[in-house]
Backbone bond lengths (Angstrom), bond angles and torsions (degrees), N, CA, C in turn:
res aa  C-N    CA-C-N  psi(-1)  N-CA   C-N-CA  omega(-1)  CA-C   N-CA-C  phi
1 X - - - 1.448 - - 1.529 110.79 -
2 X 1.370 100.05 -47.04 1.886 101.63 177.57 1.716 110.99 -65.20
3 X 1.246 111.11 -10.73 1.558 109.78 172.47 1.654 113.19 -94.48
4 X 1.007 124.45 -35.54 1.788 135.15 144.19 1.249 113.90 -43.29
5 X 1.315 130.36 -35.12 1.357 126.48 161.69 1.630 129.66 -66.24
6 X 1.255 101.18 -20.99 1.534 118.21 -155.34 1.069 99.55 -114.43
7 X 1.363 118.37 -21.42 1.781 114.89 173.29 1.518 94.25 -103.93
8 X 1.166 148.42 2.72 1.534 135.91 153.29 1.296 108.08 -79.72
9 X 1.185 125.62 -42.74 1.480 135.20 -154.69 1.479 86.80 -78.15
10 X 1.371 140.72 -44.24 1.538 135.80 172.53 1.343 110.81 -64.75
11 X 1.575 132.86 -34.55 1.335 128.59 -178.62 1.535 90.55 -76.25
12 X 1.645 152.36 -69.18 1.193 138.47 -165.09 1.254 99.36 -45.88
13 X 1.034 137.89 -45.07 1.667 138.98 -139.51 1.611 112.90 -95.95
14 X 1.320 122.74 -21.20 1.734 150.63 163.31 1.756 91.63 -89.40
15 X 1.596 143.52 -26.87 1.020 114.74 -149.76 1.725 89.79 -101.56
16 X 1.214 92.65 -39.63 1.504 100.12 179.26 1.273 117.02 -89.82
17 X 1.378 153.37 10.97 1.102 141.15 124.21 1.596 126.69 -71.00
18 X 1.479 113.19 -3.61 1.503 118.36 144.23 1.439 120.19 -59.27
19 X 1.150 110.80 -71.24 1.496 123.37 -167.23 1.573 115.16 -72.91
20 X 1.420 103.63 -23.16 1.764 91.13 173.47 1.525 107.32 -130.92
21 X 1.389 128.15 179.31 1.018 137.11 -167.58 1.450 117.10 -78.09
22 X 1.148 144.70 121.93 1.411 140.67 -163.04 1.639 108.88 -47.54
23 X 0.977 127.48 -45.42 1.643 139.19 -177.13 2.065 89.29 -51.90
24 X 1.245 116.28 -50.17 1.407 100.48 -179.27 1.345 128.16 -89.10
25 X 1.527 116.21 12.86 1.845 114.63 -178.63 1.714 76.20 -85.62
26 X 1.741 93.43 153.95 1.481 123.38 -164.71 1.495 86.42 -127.07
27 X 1.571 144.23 144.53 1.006 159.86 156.83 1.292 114.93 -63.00
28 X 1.486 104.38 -60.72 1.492 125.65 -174.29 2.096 105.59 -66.87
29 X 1.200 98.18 -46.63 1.670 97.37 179.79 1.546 111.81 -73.97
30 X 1.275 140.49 -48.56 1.160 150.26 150.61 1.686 108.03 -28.69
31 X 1.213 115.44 -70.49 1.856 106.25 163.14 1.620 118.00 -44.12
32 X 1.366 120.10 -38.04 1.515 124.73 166.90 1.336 129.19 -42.13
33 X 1.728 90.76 -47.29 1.535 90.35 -178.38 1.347 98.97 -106.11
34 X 1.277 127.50 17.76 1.768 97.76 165.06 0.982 102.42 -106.26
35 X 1.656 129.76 6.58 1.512 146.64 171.75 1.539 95.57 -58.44
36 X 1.672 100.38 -64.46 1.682 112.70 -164.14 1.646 97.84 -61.70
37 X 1.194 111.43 -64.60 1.906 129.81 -174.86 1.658 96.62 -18.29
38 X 0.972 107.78 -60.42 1.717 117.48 -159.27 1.527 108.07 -64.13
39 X 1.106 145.38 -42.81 1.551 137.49 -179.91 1.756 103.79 -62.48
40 X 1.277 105.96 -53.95 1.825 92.38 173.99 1.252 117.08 -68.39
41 X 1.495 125.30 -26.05 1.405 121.49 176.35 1.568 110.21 -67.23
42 X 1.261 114.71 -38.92 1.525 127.06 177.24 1.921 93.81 -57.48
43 X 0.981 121.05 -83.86 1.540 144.28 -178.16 1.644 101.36 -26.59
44 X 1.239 106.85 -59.86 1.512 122.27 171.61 1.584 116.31 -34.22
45 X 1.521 110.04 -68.72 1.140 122.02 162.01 1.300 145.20 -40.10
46 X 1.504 103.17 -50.43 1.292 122.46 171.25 1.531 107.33 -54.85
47 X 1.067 107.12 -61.27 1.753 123.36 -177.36 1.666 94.18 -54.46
48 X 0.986 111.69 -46.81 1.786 105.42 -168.96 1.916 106.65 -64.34
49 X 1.477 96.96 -38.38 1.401 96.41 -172.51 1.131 117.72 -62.41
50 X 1.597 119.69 -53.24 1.396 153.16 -161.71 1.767 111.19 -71.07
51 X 1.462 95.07 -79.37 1.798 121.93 -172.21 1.628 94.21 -65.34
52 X 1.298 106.36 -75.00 1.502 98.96 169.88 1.482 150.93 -71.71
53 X 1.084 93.21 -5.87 1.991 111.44 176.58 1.454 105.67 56.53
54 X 0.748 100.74 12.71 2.117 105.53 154.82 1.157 98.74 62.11
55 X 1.279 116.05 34.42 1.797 116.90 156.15 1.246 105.62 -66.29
56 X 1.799 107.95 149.63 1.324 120.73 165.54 1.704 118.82 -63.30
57 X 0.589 113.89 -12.54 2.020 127.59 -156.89 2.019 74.38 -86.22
58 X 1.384 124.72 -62.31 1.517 123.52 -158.84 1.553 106.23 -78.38
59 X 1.533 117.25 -2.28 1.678 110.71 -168.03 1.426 111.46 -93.50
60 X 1.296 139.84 14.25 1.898 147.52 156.91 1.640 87.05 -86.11
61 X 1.420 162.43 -38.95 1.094 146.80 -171.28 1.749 106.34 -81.46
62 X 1.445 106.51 -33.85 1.600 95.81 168.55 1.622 114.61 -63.24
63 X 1.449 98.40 -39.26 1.862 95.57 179.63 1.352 130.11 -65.02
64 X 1.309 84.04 -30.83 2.146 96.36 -177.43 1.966 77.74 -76.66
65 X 1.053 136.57 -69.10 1.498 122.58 -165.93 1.752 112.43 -41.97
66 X 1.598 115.21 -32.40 1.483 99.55 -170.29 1.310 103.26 -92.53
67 X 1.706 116.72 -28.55 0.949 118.55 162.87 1.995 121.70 -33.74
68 X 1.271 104.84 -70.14 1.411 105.67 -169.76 1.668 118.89 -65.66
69 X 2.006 96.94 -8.76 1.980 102.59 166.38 1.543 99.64 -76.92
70 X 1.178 139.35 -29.01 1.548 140.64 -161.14 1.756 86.07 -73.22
71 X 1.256 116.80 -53.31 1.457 110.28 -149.42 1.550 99.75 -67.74
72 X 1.199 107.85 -46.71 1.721 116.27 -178.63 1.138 101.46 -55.86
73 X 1.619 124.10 -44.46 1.445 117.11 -162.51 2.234 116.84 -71.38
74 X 1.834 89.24 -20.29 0.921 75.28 -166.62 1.963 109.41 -109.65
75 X 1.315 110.53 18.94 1.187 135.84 -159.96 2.305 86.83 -104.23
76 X 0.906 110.85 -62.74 1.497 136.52 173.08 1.067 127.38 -45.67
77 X 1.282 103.63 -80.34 1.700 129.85 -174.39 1.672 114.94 -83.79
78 X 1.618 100.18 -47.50 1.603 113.73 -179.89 0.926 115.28 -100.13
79 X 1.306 133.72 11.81 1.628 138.76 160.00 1.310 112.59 42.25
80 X 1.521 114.02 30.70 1.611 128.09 150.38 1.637 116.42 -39.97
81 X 1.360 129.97 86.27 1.536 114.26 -164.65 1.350 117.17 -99.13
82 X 1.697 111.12 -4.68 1.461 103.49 159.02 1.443 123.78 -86.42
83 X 0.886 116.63 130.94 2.225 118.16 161.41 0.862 96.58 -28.41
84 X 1.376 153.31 -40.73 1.861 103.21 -136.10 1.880 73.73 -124.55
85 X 1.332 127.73 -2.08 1.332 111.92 143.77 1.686 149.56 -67.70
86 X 1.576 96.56 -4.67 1.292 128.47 -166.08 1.574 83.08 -99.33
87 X 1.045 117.57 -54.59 1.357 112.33 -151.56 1.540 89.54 -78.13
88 X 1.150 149.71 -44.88 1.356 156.61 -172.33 1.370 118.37 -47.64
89 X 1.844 101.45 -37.86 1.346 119.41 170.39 1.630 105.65 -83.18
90 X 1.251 128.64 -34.08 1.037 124.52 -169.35 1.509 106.07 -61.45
91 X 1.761 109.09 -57.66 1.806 135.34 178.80 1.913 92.81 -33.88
92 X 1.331 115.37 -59.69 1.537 112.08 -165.33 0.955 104.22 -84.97
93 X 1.271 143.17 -31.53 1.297 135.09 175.21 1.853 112.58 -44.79
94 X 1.129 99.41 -53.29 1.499 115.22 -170.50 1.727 99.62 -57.43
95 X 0.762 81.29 -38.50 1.964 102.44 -166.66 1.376 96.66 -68.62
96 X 1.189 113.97 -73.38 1.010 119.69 -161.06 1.969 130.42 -75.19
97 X 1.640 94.56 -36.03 1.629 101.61 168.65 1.089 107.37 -103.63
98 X 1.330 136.47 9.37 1.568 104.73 173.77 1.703 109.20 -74.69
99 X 1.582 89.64 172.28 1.654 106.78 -174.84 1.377 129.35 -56.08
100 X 1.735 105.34 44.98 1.814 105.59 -178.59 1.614 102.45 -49.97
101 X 1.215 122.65 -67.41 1.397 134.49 -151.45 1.986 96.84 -53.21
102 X 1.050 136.13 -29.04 1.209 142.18 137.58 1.348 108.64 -26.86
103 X 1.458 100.21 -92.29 1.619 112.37 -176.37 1.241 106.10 -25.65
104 X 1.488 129.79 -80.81 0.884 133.47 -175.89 1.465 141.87 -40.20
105 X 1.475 127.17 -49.74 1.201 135.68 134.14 1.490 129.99 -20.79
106 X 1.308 115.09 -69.06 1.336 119.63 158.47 1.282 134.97 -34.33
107 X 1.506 105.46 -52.28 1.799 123.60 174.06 1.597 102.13 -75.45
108 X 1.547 138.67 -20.36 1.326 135.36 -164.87 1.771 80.98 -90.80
109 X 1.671 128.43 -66.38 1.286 117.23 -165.39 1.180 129.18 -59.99
């Protein structure tokens, strides 16, 4: 779980020093939401591993799912107040936290 934390907290923290100006990434809010990020990413996974058997054909429904936690997370928590910054976070979010390390494992065993 503390490694699910630490690889969200690097995707908020790369996503939002893209999209906004360094003077406004927050340490403390960025830890917030990779606080929040991580139980659906955990949940996400599980379900992907388990319910879905970590086929490739089911892994665009994990992304649109982490995808749409990025947008909340960063609409909410990261006080992203333009759209097409929401959506930017949303685009990497998906990209970036969904359940590869799943994927991957699974397809290696």
């Amino acid at each position: 779980m503390l490694l699910a934390l630490a690889w969200n907290f690097a995707v908020l923290a790369s996503i939002q020093l893209t999209i906004r100006l360094i003077r406004a990434f927050s340490l403390l809010d960025t830890l917030l939401a990779a606080a929040a990020l991580t139980p659906p990413f955990l949940a996400i996974a599980l379900l992907y591993a388990g319910w879905l058997s970590a086929r490739l054909a089911w892994f665009p429904l994990t992304m649109l799912a982490m995808g749409l936690c990025g947008y909340l997370v960063a609409g909410w928590l990261l006080r992203v107040r333009r759209l097409r910054g929401r959506i930017a976070t949303a685009i990497g979010t998906a990209v970036l936290a969904s359940p590869w390390p799943v994927f991957m494992l699974v397809q290696a065993g």
